[in-house]
N, C-alpha and C positions, 0 to 999 in steps of 0.2 A: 646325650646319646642320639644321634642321628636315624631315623630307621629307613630301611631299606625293604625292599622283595623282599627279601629273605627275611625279615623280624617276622615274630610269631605274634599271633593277636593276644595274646597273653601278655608277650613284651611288650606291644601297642598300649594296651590295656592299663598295665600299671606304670607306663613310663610317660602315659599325656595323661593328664587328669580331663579332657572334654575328647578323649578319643571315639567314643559312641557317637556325640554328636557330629562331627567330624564323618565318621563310618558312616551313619545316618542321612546327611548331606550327598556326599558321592555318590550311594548306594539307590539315592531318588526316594526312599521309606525307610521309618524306622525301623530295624532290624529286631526281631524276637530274640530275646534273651536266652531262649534254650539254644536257638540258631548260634546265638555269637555263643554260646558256653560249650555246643559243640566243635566249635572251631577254634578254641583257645590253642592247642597244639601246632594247625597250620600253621603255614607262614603265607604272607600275605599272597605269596605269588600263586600258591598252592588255593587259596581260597577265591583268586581272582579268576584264575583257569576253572575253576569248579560252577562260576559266578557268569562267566562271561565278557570280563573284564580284559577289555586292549591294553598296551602297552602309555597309552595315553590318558587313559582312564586312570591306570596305576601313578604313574606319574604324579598325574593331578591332586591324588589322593594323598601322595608323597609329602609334596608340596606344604599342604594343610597343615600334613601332620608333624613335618620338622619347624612350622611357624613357630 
């Protein structure tokens, strides 16, 4: 399964097995676990706009994650 903007970090979550690290990496710090448990429903696009994250950012992110 490929993901995309639109997959939910919940989808991320159980469809990469190193997606935190990964999340981790992009994001520049480890990400708090309540943080990411609250954003399990977002979808990535929705978490990136909330985040701050450009279209190239996302992308990049992308990249990693369909490795």
């Amino acid at each position: 399964m490929a993901f995309s903007a639109n997959s939910t970090i919940n989808e991320i979550m159980k469809g990469k097995a190193d997606a935190k690290a990964i999340i981790d990496k992009h994001a520049g710090r480890p990400i708090d676990p309540a943080q990411l448990q609250m954003a399990m429903g977002m979808s990535l696009q929705q978490v990136a706009n909330f985040v701050g994250w450009n279209k190239e950012k996302i992308d990049a992110l992308l990249v990693d994650l369909n490795a």
